[in-house]
C-alpha positions as CSV (number, residue, x, y, z in Angstrom):
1,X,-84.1,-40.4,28.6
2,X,-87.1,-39.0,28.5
3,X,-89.3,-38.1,25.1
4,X,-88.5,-34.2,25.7
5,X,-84.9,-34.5,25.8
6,X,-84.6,-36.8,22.8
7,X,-87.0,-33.7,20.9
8,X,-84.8,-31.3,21.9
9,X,-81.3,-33.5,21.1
10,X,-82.8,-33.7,17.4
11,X,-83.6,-30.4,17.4
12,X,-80.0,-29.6,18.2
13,X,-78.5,-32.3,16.0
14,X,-81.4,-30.4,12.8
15,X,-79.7,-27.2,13.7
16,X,-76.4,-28.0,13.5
17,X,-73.7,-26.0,11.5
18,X,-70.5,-27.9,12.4
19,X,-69.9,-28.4,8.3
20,X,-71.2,-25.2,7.1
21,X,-68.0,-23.9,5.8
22,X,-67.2,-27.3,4.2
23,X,-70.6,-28.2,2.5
24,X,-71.2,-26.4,-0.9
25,X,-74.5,-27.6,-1.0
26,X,-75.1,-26.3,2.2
27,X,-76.1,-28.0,5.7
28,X,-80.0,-29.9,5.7
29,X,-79.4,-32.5,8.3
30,X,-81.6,-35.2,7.6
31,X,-82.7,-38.0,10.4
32,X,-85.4,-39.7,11.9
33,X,-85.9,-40.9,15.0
34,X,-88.3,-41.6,18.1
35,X,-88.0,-43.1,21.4
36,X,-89.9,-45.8,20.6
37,X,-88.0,-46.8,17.6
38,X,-87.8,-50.4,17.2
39,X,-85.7,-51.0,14.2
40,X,-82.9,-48.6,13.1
41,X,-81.7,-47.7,9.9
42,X,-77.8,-46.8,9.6
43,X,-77.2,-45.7,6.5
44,X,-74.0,-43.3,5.1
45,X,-75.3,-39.7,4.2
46,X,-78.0,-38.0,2.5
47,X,-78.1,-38.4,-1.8
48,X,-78.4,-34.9,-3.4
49,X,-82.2,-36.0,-3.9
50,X,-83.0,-36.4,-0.2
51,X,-80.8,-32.8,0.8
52,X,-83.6,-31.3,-2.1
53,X,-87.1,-32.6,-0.2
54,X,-85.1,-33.3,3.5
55,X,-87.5,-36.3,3.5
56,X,-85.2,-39.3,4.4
57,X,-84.6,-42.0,1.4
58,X,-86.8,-40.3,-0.3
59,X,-84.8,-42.1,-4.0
60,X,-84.8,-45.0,-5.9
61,X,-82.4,-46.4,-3.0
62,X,-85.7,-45.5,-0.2
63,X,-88.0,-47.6,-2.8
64,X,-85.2,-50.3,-2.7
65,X,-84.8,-50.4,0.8
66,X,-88.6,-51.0,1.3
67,X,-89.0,-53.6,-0.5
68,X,-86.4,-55.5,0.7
69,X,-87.6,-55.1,4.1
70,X,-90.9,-55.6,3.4
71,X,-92.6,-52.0,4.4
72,X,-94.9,-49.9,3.0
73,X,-93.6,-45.6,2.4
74,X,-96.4,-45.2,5.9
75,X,-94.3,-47.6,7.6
76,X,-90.8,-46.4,6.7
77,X,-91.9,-43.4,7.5
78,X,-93.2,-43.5,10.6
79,X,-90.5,-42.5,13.3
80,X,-92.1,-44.6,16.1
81,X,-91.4,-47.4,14.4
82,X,-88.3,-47.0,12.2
83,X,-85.4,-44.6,13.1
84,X,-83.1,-43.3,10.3
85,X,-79.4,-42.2,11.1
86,X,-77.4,-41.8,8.6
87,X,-73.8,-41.4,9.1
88,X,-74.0,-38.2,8.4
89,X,-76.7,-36.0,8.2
90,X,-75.9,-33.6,5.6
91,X,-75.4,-34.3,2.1
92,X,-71.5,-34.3,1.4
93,X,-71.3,-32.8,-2.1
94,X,-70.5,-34.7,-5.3
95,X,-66.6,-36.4,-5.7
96,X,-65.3,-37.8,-9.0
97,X,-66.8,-41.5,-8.8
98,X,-70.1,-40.6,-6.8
99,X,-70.9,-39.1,-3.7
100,X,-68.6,-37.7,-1.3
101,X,-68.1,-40.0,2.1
102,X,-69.4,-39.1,5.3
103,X,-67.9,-36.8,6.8
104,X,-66.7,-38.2,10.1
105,X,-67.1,-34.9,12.6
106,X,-71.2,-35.7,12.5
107,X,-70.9,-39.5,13.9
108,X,-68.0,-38.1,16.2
109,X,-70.6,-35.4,17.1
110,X,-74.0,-36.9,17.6
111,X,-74.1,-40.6,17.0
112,X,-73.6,-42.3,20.3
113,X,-75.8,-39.7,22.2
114,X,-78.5,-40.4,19.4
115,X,-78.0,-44.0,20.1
116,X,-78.2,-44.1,23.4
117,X,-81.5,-42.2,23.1
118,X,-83.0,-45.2,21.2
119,X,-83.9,-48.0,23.9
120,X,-86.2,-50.1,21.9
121,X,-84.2,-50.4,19.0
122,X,-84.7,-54.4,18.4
123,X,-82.6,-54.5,15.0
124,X,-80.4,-52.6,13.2
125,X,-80.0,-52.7,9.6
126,X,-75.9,-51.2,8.7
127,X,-75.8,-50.1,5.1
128,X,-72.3,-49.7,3.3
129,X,-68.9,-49.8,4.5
130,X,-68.9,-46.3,6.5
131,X,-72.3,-47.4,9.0
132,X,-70.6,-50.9,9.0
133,X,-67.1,-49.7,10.0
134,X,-68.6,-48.1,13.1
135,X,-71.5,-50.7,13.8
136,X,-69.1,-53.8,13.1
137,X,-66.1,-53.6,14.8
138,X,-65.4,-57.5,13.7
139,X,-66.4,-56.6,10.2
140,X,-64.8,-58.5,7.1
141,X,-62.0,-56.6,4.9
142,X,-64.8,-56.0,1.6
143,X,-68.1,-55.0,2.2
144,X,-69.2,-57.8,0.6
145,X,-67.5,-60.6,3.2
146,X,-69.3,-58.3,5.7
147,X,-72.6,-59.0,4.5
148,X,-71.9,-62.8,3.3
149,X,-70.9,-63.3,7.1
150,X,-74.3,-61.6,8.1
151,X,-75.2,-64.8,10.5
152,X,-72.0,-64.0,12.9
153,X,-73.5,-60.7,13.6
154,X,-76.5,-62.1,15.8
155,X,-80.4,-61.5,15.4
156,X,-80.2,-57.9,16.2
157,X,-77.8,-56.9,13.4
158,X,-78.1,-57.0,9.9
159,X,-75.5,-55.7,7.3
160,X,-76.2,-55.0,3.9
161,X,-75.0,-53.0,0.6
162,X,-76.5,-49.6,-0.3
163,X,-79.7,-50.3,-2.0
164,X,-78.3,-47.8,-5.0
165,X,-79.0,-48.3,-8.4
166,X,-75.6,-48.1,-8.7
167,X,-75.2,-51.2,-6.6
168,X,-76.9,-53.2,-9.4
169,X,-74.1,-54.9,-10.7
170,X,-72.9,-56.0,-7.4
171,X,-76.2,-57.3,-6.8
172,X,-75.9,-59.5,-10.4
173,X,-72.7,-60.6,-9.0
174,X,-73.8,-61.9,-5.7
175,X,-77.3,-63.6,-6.1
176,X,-76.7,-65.0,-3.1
177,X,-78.2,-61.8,-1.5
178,X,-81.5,-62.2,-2.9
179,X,-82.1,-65.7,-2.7
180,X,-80.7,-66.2,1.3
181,X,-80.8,-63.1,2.7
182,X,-83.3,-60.9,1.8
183,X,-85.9,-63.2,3.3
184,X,-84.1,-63.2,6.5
185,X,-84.4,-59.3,6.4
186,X,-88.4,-59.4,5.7
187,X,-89.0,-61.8,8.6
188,X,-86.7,-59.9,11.0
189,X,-88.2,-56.6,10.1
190,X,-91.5,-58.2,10.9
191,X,-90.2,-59.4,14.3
192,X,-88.9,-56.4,15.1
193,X,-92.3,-54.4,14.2
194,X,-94.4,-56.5,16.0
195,X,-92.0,-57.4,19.3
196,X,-91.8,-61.1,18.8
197,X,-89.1,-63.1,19.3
């Protein structure tokens, strides 16, 4: 695929209206993406925050999610290095314990064709249970087996639970994360920035 039909496949997926009638808020699609892309970041859907500025992770779950990868904001940022691809692209509206989920129609929609767009994608970071349950077909019951079993995913792969404020007390719960994990994630980030094995 070459560089002018992946420009003109985001522009389609930044004009899309498929939700319009179901989105209070209103449709911002959200994404980030280049051929080159070597790592990819597949989250669950835009936070009221990031539909405001359109800037992706652009939250307390963005600052998160940088430092445990290890990046700088230029980094992140920078779309021919790190592509983002939210489950869905537009922010879902507000439910009664949090966010609303993904709604499926966008990953039905645009996801594989994005994907498939993405050649150089050397690893793949799946955040919560919706990005899992497409990217991890063999994935645990909880979210939290899921990312304990990170090591039967392969190098290429990594899961991991949203990097929310909200997710603080899971994170109290399971020091594990920190201590094993997350220094996986910052050398594989690394690897996966630079092309080495």
């Amino acid at each position: 695929m070459t560089r002018t039909t992946i420009d003109s496949l985001l522009r389609e997926v930044r004009a899309c209206r498929i939700c319009e009638d179901d989105l209070k808020d209103g449709v911002r699609p959200v994404l980030q993406a280049h051929r080159q892309s070597r790592i990819l970041i597949a989250g669950q859907a835009p936070g009221s925050r990031v539909h405001a500025s359109g800037i992706p992770f652009d939250d307390a779950s963005g600052e998160r999610l940088r430092q445990w990868m290890g990046v700088s904001r230029d980094t992140f940022y920078d779309a021919t290095q790190i592509a983002i691809l939210p489950m869905a692209f537009c922010y879902p509206g507000k439910g009664k314990s949090g966010d609303l989920p993904p709604p499926p129609i966008c990953a039905e929609t645009w996801r594989q064709r994005l994907l498939d767009a993405l050649p150089d994608i050397q690893l793949t970071l799946v955040i919560g249970q919706y990005a899992q349950a497409w990217h991890l077909p063999q994935q645990c019951k909880t979210l939290t087996e899921t990312v304990q079993n990170w090591r039967s995913y392969g190098k290429g792969i990594i899961p991991l639970p949203h990097p929310s404020p909200r997710n603080n007390i899971w994170l109290a719960k399971n020091p594990w994360f920190e201590t094993e994990l997350l220094p996986v994630i910052g050398k594989r980030v690394a690897m996966a920035l630079t092309g080495s094995d």
